[in-house]
DSSP file (Angstrom, degrees, kcal/mol; ACC not computed):
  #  RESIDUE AA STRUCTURE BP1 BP2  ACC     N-H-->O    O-->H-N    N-H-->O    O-->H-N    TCO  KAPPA ALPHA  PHI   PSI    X-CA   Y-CA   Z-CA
    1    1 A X              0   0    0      0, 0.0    27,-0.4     0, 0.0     2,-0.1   0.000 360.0 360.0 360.0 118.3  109.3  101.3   66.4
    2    2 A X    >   -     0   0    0      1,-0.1     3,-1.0    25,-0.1     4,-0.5  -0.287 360.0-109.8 -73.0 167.2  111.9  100.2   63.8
    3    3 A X  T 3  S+     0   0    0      1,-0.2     6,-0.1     2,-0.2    -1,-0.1   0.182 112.3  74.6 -93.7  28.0  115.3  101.4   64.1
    4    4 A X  T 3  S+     0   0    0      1,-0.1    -1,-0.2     3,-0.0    -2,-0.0  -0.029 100.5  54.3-115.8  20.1  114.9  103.8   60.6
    5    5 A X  S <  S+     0   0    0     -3,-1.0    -2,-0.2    -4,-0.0    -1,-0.1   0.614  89.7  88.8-114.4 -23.4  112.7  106.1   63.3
    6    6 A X        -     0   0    0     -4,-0.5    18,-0.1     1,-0.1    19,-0.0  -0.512  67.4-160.4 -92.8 136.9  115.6  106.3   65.8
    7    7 A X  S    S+     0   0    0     16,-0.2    -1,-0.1     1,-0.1     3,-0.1   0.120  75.1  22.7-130.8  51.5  117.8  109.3   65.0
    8    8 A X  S >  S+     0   0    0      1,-0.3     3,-0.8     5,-0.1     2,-0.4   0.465  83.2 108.7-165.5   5.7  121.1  108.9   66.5
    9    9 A X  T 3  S-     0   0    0      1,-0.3    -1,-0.3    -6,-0.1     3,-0.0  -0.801 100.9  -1.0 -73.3 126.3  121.8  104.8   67.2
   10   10 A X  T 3  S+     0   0    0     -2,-0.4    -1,-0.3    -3,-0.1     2,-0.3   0.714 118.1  67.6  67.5  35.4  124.2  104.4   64.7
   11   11 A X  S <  S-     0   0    0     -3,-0.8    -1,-0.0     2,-0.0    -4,-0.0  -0.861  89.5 -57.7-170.8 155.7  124.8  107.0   62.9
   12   12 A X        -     0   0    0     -2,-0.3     2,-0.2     1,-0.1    -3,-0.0   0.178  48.1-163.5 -28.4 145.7  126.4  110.4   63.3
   13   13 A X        -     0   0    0     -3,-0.0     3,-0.1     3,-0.0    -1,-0.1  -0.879  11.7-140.8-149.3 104.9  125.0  112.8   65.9
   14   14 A X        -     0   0    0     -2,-0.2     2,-0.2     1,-0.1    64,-0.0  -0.108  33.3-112.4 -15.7 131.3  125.3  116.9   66.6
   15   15 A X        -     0   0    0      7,-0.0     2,-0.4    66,-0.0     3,-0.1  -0.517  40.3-127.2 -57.9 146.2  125.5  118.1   70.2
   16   16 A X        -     0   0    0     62,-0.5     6,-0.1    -2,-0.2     3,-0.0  -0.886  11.4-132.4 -98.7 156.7  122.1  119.9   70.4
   17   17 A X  S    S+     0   0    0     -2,-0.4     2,-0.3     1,-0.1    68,-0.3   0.838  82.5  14.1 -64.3 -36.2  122.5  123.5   71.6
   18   18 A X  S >> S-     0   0    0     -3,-0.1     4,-1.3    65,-0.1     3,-0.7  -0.861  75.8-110.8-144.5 162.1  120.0  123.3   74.0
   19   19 A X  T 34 S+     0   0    0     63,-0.3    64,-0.1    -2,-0.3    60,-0.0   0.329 122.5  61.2 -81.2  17.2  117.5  120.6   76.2
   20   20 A X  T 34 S+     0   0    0      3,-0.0    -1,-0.2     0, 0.0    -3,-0.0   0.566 110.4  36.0 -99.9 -33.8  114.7  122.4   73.8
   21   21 A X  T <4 S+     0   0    0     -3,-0.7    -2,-0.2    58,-0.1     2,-0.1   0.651  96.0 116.2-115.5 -13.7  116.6  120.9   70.5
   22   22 A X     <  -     0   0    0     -4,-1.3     2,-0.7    57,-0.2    57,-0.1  -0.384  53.3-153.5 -56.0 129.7  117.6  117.8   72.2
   23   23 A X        -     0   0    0     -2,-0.1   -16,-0.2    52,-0.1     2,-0.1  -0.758  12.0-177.3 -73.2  85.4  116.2  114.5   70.8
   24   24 A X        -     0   0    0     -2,-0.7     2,-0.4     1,-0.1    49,-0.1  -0.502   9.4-152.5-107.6 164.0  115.6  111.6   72.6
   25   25 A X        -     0   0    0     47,-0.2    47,-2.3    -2,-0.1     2,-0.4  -0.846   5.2-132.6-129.1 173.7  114.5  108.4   71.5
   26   26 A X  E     -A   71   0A   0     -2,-0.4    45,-0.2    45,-0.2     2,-0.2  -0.962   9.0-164.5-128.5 132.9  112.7  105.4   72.4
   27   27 A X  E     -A   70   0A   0     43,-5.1    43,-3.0    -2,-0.4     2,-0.5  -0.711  35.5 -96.1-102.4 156.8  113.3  101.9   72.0
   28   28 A X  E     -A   69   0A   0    -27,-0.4     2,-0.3    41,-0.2    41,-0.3  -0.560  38.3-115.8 -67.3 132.3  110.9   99.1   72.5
   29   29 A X    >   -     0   0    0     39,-2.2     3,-0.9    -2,-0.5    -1,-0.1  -0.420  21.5-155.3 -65.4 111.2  111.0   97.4   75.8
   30   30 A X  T 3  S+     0   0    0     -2,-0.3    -1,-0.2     1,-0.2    -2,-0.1   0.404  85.9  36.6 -89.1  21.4  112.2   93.9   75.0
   31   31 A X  T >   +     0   0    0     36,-0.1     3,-2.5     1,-0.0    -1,-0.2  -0.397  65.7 156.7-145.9  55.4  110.5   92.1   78.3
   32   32 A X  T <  S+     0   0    0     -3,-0.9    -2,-0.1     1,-0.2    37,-0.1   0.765  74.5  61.8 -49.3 -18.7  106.9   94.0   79.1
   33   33 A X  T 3  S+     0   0    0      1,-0.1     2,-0.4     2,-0.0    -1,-0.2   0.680 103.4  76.5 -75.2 -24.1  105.5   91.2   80.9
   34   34 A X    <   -     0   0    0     -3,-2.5     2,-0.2    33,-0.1    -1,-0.1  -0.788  68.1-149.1-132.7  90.5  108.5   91.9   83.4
   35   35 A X        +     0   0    0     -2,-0.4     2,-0.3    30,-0.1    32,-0.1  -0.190  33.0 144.0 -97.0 152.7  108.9   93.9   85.3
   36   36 A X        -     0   0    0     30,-0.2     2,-0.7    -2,-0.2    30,-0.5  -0.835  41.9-113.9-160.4 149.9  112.9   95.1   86.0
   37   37 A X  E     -B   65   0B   0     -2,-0.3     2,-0.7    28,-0.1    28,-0.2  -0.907  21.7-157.0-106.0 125.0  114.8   98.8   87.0
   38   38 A X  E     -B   64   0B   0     26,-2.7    26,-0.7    -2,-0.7     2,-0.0  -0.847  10.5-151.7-103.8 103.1  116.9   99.9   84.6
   39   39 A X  E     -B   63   0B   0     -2,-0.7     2,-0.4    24,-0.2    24,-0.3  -0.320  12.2-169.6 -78.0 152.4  119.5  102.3   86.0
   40   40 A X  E     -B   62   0B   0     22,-3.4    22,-1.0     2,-0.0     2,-0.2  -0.647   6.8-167.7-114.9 151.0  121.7  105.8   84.2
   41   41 A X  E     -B   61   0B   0     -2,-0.4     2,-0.3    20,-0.2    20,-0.2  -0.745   9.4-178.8-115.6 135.3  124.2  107.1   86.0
   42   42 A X  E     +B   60   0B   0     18,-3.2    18,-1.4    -2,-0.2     3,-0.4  -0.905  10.4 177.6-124.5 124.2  125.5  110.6   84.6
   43   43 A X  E    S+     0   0B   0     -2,-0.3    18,-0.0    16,-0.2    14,-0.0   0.363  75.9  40.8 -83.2 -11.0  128.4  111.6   87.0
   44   44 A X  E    S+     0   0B   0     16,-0.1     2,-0.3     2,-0.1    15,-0.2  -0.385  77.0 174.4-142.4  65.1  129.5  114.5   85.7
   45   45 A X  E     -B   58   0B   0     13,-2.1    13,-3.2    -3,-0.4     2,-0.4  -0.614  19.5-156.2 -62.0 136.9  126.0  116.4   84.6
   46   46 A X  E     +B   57   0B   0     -2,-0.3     2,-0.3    11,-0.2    11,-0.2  -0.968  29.0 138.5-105.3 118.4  127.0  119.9   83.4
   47   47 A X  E     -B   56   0B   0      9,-2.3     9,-2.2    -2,-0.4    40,-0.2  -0.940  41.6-105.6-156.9-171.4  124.6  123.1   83.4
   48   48 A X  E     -Bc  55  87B   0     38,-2.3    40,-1.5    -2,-0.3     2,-0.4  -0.552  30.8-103.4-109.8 150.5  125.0  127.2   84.3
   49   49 A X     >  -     0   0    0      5,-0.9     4,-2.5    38,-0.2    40,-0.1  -0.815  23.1-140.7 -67.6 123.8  123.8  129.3   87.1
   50   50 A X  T  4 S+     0   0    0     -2,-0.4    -1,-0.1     2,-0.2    37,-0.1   0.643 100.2  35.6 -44.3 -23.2  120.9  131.2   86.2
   51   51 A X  T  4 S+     0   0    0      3,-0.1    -1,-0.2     1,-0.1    36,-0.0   0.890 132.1  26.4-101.8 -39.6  122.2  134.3   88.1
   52   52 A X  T  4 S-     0   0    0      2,-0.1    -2,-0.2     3,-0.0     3,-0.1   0.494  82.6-131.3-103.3 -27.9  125.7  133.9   87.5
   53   53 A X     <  +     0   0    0     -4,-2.5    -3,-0.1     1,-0.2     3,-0.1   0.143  66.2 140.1  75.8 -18.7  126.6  131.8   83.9
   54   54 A X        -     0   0    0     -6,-0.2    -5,-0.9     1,-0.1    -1,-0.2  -0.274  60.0-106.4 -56.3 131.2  129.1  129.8   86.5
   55   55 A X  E     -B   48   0B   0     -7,-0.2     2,-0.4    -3,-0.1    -7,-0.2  -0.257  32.3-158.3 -72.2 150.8  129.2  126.0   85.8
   56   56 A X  E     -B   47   0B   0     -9,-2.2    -9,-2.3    28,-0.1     2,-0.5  -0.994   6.2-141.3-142.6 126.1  127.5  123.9   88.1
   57   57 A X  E     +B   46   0B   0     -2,-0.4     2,-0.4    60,-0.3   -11,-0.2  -0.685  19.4 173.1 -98.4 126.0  128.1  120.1   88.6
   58   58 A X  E     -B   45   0B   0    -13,-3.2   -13,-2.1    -2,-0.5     2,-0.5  -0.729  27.9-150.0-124.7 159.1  126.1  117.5   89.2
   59   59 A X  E     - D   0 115B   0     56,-2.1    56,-1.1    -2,-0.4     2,-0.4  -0.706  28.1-162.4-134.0 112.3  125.9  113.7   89.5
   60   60 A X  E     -BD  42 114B   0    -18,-1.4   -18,-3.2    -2,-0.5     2,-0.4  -0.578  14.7-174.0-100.0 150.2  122.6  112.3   88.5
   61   61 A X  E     +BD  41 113B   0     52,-1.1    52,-2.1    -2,-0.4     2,-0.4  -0.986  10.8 178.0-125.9 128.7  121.0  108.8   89.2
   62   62 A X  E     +BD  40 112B   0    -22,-1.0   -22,-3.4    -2,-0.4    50,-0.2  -0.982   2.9 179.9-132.9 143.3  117.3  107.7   87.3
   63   63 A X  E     +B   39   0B   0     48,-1.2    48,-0.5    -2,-0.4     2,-0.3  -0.996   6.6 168.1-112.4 107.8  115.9  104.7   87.9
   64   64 A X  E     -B   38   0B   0    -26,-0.7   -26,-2.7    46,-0.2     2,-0.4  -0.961  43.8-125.3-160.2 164.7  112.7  103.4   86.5
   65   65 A X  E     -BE  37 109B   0     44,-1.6    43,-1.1    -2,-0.3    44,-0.9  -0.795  37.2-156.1 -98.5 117.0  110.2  100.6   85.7
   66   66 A X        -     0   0    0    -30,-0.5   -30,-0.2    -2,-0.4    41,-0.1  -0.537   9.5-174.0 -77.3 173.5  109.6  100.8   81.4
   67   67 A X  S    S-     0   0    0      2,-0.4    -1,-0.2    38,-0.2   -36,-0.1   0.373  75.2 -16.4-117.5 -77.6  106.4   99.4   80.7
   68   68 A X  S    S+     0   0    0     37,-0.4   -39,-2.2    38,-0.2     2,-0.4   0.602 136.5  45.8-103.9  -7.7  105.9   99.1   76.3
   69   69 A X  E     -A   28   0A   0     36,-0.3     2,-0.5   -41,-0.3    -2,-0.4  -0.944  56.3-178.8-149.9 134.2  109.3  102.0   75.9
   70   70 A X  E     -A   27   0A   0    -43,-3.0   -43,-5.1    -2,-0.4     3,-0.1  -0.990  43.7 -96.7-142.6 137.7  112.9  102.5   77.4
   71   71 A X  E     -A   26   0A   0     -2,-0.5     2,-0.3   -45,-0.2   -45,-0.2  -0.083  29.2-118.7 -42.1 158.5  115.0  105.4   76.4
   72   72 A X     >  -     0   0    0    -47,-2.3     4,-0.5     1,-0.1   -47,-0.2  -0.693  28.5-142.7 -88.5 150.4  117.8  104.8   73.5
   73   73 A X  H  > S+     0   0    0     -2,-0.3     4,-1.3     2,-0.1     5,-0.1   0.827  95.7  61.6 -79.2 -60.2  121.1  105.7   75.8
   74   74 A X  H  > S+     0   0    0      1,-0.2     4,-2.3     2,-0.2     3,-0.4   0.886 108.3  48.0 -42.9 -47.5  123.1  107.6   72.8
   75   75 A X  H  > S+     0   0    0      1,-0.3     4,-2.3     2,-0.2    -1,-0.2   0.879 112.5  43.1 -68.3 -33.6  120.1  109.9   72.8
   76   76 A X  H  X S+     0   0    0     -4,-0.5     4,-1.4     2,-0.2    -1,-0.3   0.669 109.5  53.0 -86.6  -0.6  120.0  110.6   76.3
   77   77 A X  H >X S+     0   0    0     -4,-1.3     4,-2.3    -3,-0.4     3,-0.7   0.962 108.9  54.3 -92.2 -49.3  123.5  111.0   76.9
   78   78 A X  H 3< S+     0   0    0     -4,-2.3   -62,-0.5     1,-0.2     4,-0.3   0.807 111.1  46.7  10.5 -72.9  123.1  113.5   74.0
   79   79 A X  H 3< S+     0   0    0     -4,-2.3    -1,-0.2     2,-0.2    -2,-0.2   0.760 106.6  55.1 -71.1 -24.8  120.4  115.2   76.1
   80   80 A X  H X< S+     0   0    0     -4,-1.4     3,-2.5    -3,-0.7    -2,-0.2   0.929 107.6  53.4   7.0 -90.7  122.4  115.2   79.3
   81   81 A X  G >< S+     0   0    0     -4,-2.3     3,-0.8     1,-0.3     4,-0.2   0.451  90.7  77.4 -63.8   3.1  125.2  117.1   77.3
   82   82 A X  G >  S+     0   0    0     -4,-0.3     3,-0.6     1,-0.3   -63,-0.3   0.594  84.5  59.7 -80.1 -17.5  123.0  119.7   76.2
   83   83 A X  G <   +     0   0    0     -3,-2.5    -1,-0.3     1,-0.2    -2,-0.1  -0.131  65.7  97.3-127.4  61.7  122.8  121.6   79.2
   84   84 A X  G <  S+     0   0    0     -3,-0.8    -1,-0.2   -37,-0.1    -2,-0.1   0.593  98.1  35.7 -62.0 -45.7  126.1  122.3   79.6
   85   85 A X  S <  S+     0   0    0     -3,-0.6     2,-0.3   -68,-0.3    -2,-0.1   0.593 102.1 104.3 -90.5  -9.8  125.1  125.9   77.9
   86   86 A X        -     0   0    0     -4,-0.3   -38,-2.3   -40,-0.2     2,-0.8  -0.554  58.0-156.8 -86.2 117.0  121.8  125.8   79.7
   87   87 A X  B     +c   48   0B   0     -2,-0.3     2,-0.3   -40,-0.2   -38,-0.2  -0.836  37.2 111.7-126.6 127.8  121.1  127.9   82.7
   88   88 A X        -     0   0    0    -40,-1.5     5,-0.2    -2,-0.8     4,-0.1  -0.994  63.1 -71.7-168.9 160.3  118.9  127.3   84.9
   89   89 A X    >>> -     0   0    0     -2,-0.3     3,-1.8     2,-0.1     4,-1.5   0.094  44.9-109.1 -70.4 143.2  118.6  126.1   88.9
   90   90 A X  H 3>5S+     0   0    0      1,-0.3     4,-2.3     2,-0.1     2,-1.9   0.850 120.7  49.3 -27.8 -66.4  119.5  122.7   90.3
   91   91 A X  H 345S+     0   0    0      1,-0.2    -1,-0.3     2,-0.2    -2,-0.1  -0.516 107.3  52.3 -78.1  82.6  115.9  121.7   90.9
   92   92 A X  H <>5S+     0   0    0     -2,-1.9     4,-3.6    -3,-1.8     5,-0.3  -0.071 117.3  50.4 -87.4 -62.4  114.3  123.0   86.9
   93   93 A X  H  X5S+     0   0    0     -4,-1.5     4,-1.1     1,-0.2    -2,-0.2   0.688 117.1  32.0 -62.8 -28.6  117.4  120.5   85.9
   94   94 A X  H  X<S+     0   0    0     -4,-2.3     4,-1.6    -5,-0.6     3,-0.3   0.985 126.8  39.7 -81.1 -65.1  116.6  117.4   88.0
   95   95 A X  H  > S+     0   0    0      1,-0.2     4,-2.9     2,-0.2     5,-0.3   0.916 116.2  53.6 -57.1 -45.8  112.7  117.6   88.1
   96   96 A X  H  X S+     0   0    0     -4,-3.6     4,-0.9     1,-0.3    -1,-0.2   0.922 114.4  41.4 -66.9 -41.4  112.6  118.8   84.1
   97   97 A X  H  X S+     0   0    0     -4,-1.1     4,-2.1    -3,-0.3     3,-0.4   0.905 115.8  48.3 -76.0 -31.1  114.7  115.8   83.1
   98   98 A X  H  X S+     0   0    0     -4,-1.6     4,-2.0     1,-0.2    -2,-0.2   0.897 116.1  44.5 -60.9 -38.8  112.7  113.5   85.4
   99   99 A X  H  X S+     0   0    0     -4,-2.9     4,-1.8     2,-0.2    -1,-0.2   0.539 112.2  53.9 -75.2  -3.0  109.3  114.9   84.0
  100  100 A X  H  < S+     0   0    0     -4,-0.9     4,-0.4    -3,-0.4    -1,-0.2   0.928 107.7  48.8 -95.3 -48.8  110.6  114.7   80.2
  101  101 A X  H >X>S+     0   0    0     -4,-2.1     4,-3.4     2,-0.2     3,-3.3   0.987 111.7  51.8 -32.3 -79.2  111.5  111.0   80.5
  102  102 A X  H 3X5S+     0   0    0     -4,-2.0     4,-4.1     1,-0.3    -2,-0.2   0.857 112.9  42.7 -20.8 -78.1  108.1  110.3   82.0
  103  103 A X  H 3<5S+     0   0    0     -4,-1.8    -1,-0.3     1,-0.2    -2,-0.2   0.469 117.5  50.4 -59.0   2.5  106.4  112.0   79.3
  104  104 A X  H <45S+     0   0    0     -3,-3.3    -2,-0.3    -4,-0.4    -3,-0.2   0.714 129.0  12.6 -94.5 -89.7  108.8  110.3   76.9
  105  105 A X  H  <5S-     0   0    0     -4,-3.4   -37,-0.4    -5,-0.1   -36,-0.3   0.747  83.2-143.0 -91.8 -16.2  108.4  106.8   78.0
  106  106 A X     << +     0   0    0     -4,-4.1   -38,-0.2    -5,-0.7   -37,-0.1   0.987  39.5 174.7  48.9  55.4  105.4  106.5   80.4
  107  107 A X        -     0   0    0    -41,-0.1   -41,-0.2   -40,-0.1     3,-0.1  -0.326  46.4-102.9-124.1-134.9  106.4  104.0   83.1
  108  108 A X  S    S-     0   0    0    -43,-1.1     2,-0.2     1,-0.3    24,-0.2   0.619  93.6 -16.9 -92.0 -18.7  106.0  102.5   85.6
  109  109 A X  B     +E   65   0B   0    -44,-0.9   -44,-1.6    22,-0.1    -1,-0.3  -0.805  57.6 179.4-165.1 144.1  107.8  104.0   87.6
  110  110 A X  E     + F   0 130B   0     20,-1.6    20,-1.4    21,-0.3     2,-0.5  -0.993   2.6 177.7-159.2 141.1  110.9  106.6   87.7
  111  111 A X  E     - F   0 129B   0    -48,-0.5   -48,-1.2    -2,-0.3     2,-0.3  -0.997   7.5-159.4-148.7 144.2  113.0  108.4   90.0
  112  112 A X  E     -DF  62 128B   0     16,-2.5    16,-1.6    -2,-0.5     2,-0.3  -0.967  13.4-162.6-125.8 166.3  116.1  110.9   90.2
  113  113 A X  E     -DF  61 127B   0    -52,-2.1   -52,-1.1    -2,-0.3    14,-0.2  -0.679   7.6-170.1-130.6 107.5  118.3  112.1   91.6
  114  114 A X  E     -DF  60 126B   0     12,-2.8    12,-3.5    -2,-0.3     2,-0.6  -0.479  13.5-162.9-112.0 136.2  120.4  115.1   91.1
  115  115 A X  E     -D   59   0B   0    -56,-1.1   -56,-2.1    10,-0.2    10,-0.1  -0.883  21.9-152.8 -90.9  88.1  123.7  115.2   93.8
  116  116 A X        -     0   0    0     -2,-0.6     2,-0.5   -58,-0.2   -58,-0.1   0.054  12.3-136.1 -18.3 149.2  124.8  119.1   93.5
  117  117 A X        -     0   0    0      1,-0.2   -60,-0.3   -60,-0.1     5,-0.1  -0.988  52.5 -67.0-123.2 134.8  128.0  119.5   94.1
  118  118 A X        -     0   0    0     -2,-0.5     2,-0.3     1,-0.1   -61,-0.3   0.510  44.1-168.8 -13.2 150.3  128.2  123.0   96.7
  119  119 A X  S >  S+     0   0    0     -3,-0.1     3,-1.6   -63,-0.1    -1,-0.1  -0.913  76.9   0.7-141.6 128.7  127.2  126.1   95.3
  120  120 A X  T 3  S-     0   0    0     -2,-0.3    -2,-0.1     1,-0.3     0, 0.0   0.855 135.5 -51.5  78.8  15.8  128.1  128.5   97.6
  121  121 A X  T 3  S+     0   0    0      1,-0.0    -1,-0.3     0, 0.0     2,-0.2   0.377 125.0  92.7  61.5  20.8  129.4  126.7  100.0
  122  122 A X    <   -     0   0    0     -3,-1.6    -5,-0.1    -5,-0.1    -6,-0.1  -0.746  61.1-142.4-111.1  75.7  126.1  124.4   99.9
  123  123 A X        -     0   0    0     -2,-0.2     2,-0.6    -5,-0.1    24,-0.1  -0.129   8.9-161.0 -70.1 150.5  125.2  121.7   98.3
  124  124 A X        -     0   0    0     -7,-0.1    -8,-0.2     2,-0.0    -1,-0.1  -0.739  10.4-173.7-102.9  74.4  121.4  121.3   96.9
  125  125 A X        -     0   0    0     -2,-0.6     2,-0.4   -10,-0.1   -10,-0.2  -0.363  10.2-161.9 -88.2 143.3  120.7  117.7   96.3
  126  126 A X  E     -F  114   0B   0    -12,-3.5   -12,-2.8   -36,-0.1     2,-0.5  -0.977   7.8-171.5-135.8 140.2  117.2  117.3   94.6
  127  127 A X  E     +F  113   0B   0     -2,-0.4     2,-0.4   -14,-0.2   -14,-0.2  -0.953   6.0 172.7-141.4 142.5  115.2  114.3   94.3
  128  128 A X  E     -F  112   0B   0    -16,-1.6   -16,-2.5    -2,-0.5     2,-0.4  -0.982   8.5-167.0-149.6 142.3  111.8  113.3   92.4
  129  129 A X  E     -F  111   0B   0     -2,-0.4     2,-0.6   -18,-0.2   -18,-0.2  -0.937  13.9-157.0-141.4 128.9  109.8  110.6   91.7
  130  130 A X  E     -F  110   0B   0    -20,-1.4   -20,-1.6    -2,-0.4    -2,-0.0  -0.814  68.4 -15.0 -84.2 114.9  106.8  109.7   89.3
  131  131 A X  S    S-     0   0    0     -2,-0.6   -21,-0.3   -22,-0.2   -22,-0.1   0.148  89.7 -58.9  80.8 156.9  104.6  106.6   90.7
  132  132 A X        -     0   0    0    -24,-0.2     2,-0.2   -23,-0.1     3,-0.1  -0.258  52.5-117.4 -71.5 161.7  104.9  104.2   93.1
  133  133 A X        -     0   0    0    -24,-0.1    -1,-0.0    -2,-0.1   -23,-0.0  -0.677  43.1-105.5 -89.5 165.0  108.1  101.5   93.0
  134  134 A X        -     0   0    0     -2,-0.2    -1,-0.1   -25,-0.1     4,-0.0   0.886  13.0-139.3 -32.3-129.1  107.0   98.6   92.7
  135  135 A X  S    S+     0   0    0     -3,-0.1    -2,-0.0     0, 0.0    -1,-0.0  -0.340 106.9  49.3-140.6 -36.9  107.0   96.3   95.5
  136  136 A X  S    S+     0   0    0      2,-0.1     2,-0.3  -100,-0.0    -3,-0.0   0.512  95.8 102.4 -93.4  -7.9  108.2   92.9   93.3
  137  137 A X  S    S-     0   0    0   -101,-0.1     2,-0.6     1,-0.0  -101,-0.1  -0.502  70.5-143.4-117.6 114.4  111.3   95.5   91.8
  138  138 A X        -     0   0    0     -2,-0.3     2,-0.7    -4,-0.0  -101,-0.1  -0.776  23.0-172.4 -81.6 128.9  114.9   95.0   93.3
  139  139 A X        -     0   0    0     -2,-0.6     2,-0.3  -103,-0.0     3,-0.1  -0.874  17.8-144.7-139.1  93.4  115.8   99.1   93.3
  140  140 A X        -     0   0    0     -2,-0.7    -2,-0.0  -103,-0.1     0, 0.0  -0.576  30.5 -87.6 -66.9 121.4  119.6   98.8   94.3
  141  141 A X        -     0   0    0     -2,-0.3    -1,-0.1     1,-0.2     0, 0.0   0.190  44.5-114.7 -43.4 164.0  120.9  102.2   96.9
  142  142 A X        -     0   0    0      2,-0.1    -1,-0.2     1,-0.1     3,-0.1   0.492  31.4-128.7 -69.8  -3.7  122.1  104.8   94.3
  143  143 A X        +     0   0    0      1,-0.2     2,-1.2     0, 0.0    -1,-0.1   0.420  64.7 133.1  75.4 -22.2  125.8  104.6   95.6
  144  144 A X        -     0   0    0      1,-0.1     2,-0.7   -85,-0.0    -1,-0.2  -0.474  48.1-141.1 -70.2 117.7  126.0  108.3   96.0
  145  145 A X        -     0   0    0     -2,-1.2     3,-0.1    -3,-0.1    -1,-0.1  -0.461  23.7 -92.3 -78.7 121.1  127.4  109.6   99.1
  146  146 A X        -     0   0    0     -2,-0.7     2,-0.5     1,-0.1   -31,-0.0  -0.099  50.0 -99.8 -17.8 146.8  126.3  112.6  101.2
  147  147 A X        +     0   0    0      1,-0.1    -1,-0.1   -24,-0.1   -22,-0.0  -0.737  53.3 171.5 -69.9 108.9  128.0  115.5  100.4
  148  148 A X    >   -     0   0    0     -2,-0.5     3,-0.6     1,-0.3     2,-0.6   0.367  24.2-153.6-107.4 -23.4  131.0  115.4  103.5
  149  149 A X  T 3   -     0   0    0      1,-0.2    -1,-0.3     2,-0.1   -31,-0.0  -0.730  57.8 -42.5  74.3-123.2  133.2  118.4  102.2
  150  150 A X  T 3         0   0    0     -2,-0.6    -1,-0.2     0, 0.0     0, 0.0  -0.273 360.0 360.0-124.2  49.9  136.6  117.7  103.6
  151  151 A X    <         0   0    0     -3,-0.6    -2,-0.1     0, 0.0     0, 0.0  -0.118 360.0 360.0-177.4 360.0  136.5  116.5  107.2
């Protein structure tokens, strides 16, 4: 894939309204033989309570193996910010983004994780994973800490 298919490196980019109108793209993996984790952090994920319209905060970690295709970054941060307006329950946000990468890139392996921050005086941490890790694949902890509250 040349970069006159990619349609937001390098050049102006809309918010999309929605994770329905979001675009992501894919770049070619420039080591396939090799296999390596390539980490996002989003720390401040945005989306709505389905019952309520009330913002709900997250901090997501994916991790995954490409094989021939690794997300473009621009796009996905893009896709990320699109469900700010978007309401729907912790686990639709965590599992739908994990399963949209997947179908997206196909690799080798992929995992997320979404850190809730309480709702309700609970937080809902959700976590999913496509495929086995690797064995050969250095997968450094996610950094996130249990949810502790204040005490």
């Amino acid at each position: 894939m040349s970069n006159e298919h990619l349609r937001h490196l390098g050049q102006p980019s809309t918010m999309p309204a929605s994770p329905e109108e979001a675009q992501l793209d894919r770049v070619p993996n420039p080591h396939p033989d090799t296999l390596f984790v390539a980490r996002f952090t989003q720390p401040e994920f945005t989306s709505l309570c389905p019952v309520t319209a009330q913002p709900d905060f997250a901090h997501l970690v994916i991790d995954y193996v490409p094989k021939e295709w690794m997300v473009e970054s621009k796009s996905l941060k893009l896709y990320f910010n699109s469900f700010r307006n978007h309401q729907a329950f912790h686990e639709a946000c965590t599992v739908g983004i994990g399963k949209t990468l997947v179908e997206l890139l196909d690799p080798h392996w992929l995992r997320i994780g979404g850190y809730w921050y309480p709702r309700g005086g609970m937080p809902i941490d959700v976590f999913w994973q496509h495929g086995q890790q690797p064995e050969q694949v250095w997968v450094p902890d996610t950094g996130v800490a249990s949810y502790r509250g204040r005490g």
